[in-house]
C-alpha positions in Angstrom: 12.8 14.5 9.0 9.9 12.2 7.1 7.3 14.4 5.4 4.3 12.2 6.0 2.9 10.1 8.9 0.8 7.4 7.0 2.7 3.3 6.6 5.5 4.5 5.0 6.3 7.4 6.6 6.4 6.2 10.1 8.3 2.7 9.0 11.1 5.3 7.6 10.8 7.0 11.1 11.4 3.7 13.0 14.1 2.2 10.7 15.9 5.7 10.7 16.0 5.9 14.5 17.2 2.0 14.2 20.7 3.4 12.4 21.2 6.2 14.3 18.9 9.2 13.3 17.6 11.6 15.6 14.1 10.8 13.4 10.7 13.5 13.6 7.9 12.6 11.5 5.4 15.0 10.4 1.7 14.8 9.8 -0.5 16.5 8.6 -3.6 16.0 9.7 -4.2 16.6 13.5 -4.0 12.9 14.4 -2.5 9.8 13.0 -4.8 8.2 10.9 -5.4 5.6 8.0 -7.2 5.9 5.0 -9.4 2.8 4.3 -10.2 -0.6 6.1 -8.0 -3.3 6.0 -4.5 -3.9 4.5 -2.6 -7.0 3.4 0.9 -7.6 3.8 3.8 -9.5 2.5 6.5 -11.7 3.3 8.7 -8.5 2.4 7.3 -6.2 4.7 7.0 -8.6 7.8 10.3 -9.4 7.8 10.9 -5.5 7.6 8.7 -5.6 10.3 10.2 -8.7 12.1 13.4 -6.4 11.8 12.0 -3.3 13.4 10.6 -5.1 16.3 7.5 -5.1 15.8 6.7 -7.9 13.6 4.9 -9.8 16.5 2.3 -7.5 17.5 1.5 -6.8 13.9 0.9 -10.7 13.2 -1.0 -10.8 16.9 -3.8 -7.8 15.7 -4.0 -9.3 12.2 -5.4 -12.4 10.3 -2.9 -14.8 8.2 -4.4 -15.1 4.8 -3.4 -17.5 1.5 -5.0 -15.9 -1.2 -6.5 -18.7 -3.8 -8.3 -17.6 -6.7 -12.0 -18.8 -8.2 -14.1 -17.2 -11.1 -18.1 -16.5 -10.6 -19.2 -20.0 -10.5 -16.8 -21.0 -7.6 -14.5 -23.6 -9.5 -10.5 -22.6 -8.9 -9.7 -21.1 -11.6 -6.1 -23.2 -12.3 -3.2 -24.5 -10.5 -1.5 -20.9 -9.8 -2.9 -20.3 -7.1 -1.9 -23.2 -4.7 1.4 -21.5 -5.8 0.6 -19.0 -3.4 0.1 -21.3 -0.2 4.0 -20.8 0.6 4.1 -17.1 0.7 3.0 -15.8 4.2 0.5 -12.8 4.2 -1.6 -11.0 7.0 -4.1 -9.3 7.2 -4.9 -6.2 9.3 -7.0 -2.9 9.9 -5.4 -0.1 8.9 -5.8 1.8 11.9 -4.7 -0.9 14.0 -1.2 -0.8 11.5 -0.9 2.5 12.5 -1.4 2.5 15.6 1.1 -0.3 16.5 3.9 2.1 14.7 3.5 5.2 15.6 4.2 3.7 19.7 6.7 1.8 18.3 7.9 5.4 17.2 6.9 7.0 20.1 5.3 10.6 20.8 8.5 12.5 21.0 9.5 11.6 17.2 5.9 12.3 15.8 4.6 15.5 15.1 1.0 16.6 14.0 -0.6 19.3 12.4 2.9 19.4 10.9 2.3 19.6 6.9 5.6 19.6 4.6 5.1 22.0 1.9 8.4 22.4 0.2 12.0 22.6 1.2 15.7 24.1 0.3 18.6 22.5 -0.3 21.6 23.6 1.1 25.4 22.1 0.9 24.8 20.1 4.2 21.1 19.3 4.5 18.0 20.7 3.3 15.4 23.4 5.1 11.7 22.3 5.3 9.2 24.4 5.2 5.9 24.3 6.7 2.8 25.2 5.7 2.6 27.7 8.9 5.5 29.5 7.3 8.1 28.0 9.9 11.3 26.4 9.0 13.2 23.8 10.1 17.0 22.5 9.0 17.3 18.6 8.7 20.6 16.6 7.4 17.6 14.7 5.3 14.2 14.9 4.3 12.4 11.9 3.6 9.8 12.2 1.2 6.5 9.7 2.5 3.9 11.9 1.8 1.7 10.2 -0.8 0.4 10.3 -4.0 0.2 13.6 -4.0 3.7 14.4 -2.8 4.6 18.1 -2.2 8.3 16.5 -1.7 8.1 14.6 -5.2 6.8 18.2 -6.7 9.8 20.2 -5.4 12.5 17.5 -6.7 10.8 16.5 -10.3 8.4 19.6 -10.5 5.7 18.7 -13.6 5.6 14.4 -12.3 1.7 14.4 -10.9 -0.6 11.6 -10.3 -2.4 10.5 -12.8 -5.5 8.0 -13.2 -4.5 4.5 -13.8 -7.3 3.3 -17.0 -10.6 4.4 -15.5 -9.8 2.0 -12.5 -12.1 1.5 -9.4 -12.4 0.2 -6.0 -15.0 0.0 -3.4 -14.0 -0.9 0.0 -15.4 -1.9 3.2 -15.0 -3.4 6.9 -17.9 -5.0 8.6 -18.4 -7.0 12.0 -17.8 -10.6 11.1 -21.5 -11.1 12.6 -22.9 -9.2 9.9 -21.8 -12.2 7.2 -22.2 -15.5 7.5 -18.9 -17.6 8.6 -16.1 -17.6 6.3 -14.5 -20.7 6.4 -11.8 -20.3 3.6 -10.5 -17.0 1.7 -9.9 -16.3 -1.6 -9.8 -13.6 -4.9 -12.8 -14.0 -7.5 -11.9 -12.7 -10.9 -15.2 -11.9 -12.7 -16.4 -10.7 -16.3 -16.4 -7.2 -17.0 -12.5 -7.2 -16.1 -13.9 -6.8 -12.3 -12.1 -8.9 -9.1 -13.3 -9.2 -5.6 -12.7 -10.8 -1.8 -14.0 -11.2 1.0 -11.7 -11.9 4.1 -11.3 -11.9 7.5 -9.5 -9.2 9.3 -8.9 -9.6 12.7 -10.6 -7.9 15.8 -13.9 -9.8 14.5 -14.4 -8.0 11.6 -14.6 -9.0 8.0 -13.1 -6.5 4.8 -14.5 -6.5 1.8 -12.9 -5.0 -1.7 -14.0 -5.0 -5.6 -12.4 -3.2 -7.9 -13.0 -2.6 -11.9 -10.7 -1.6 -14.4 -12.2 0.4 -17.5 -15.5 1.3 -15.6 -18.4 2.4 -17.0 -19.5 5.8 -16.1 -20.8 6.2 -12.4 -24.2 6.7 -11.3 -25.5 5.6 -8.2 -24.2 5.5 -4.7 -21.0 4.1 -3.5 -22.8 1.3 -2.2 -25.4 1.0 -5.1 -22.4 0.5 -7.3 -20.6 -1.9 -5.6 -23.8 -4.0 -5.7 -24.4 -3.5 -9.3 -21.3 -5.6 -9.8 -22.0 -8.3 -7.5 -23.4 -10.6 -10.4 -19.9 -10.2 -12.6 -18.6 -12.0 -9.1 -20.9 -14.2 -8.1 -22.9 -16.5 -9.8 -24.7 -17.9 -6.7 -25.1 -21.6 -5.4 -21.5 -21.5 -3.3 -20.7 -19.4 -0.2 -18.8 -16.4 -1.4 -20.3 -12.8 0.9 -19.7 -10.2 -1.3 -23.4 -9.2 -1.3 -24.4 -9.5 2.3 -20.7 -7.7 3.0 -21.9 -4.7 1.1 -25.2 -4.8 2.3 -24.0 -4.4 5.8 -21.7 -1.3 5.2 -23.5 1.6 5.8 -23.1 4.0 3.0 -21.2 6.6 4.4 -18.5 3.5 5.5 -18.0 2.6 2.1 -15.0 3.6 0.6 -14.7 4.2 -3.2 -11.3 5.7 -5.0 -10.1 6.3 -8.6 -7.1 5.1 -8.7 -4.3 7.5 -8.9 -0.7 6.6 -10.0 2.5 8.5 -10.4 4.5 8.5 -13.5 7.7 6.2 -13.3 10.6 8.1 -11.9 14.0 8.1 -12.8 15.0 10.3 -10.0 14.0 9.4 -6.6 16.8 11.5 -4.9 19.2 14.4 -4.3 22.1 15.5 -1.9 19.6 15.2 1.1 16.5 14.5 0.0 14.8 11.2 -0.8 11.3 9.7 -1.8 9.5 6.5 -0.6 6.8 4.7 -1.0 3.6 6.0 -2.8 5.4 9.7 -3.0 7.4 7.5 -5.8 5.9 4.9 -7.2 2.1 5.2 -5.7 0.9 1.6 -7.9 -2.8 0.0 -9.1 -3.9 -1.5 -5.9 -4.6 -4.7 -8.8 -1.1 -5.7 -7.7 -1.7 -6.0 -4.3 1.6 -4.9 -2.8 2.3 -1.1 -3.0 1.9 -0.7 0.8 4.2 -3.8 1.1 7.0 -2.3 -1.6 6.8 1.2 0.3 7.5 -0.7 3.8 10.3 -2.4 1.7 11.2 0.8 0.5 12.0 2.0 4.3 14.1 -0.2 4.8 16.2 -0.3 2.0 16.7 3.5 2.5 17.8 2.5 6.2 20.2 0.0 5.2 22.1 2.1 3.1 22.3 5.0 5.4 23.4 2.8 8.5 27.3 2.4 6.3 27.7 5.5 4.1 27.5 8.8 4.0 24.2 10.7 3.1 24.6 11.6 -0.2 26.6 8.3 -0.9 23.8 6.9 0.8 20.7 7.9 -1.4 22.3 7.5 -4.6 23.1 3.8 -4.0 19.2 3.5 -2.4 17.9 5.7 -5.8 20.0 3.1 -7.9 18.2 0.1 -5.9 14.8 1.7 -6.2 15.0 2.4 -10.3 16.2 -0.6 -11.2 13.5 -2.6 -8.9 10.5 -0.8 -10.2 12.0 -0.8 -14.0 10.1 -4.9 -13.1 7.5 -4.2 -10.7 6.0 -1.5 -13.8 6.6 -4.2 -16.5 4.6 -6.6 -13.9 1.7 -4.1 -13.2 1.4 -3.3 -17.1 1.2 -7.3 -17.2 -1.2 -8.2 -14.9 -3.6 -5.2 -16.0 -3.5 -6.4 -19.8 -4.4 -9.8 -18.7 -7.6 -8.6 -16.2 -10.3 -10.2 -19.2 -8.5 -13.5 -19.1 -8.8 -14.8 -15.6 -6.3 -17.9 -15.9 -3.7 -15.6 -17.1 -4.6 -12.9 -14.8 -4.1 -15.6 -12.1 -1.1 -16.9 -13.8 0.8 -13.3 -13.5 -0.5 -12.2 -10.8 1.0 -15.2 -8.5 4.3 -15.2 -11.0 4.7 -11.6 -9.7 3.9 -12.0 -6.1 6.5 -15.2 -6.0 8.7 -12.6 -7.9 8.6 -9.6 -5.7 9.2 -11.6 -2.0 12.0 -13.8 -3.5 13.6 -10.8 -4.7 13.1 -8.2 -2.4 16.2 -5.9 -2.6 18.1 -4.6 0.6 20.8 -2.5 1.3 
């Protein structure tokens, strides 16, 4: 059973089913859904992907992208980012991600209105419960339920989410006619530790994301305060559409979070229970690969369950997990200490991406 029907939750589902699991997946919410616009993945999770099946019609709905990196005044900011031009990434709506998963998945392993609120552990599995008061026994639970994890709560009560340093993003998805044509793609790294892009997305549409770290107090609107910060990106006289992109979200379409992260765990299992994806190490977003780790995470779990017993099984995937975040944490803390330099920013935050594919773990 995966507690959980967002990325994570139904890529667990699928690869769980691949090794021989009788796999449900519960949601929450009444429907599948995705929170925010667009999402970018890595080489790490398409070939998770690739593996599952699926890979295809994921690269079909979605946009290839090479990140490069500018500052305000449109000049590349240094050679780093042409380091990027090997690593394959695509873009795609988050709804459309969903979508193509949960009928990968298929109805009769997907079950809404269906919110995980704790469990029991017994000798040979673990008894959810429900937040309709109904139980159910399962030989594992799989924890995929977020940031704000009922799972994570039950097996390390006291490790919440936490903000990560006053950090904010504003988000949006717009019809590619609303901005004029965008002929290359790339990240701007502006003052006032701020970064932006503005990139295509498949289906005709055009997503748009800035984000801050250390922001000042918040005043105005969503959308008045993504354009407040336009002139830390954009210094005008080159074609970068971060102001007409905004301007064309309507207000209630834009998206603005505080980032939340969760503390680094050192136990991401029991017997029968396991967590994945942001239910264990929910990451900055300034990394640009948390949805991509927790897809990676999936599979990893999978890999190990297809030759081992369970409890064999999720200590060798908890051992895995630890030791592969012990990095990616060193990385994030990295990348966010360099966010007023904007070479060095550049300069760690490609190291790291070339890091994490080349060294994705599996089982």
């Amino acid at each position: 059973m995966v507690a959980g029907g967002g990325l994570v939750g139904l890529t667990a589902g699928i690869a769980l089913r691949q090794v021989g699991f009788d796999t449900l997946v519960c949601e929450q919410n009444p429907e599948i859904d995705a929170i925010g616009a667009s999402i970018g993945l890595w080489d790490n999770a398409l070939t998770v992907f690739d593996k599952l099946g699926v890979g295809a019609a994921i690269r079909a709905a979605g946009w290839p992208s090479v990140i490069q990196h500018r500052n305000p005044a449109g000049q590349f900011i240094d050679e780093h980012s042409s380091k990027l031009a090997s690593i394959e990434a695509t873009m795609i709506r988050r709804w459309k991600l969903t979508e193509l998963l949960a009928e990968e998945l298929g109805p009769d392993h997907l079950r809404t209105s269906a919110q995980v609120t704790g469990y029991q552990e017994r000798d040979h599995g673990v008894v959810v419960e429900f937040a309709d008061g109904t139980t159910e026994h399962a030989d594992l639970l799989v924890g995929a339920d977020g940031v704000y994890s009922r799972v994570r709560e039950r097996l390390s009560p006291g490790e919440v989410a936490q903000e990560y340093l006053n950090h904010r993003v504003w988000r949006g998805l717009v019809p590619a006619s609303a901005v004029p044509e965008i002929t290359s793609e790339f990240m701007v790294v502006g003052r006032e530790r701020t970064r932006s892009t503005v990139v295509l997305s498949g289906e005709g549409t055009v997503f748009w994301v800035l984000a801050q770290f250390n922001s000042p107090p918040l005043r105005g609107s969503s959308k008045e305060e993504a354009l407040a910060r336009v002139p830390h990106l954009h210094d005008g006289g080159w074609p970068f559409y971060l102001r007409e992109a905004i301007e064309a979200t309507p207000e209630d379409r834009v998206v603005r979070n505080r980032i939340m992260s969760v503390p680094r765990q050192s136990r991401w299992v029991s017997s029968h229970v396991a967590l994945a994806g942001d239910a264990a190490h929910a990451l900055s977003p300034h990394i640009g690969s948390g949805a991509s780790l927790g897809v990676e995470d999936a599979a990893v779990l999978a890999d190990f369950l297809s030759n081992n017993d369970i409890p064999t099984a999720l200590r060798a995937y908890e051992a895995d997990r630890v030791q592969r975040y012990i990095e990616i944490y060193r990385w994030t803390d990295r990348i966010a200490e360099a966010a007023g330099e904007p070479e060095t920013y550049v300069k760690e935050f490609c190291s790291y991406h070339r890091w994490m594919t080349a060294g994705r773990s599996t089982g």
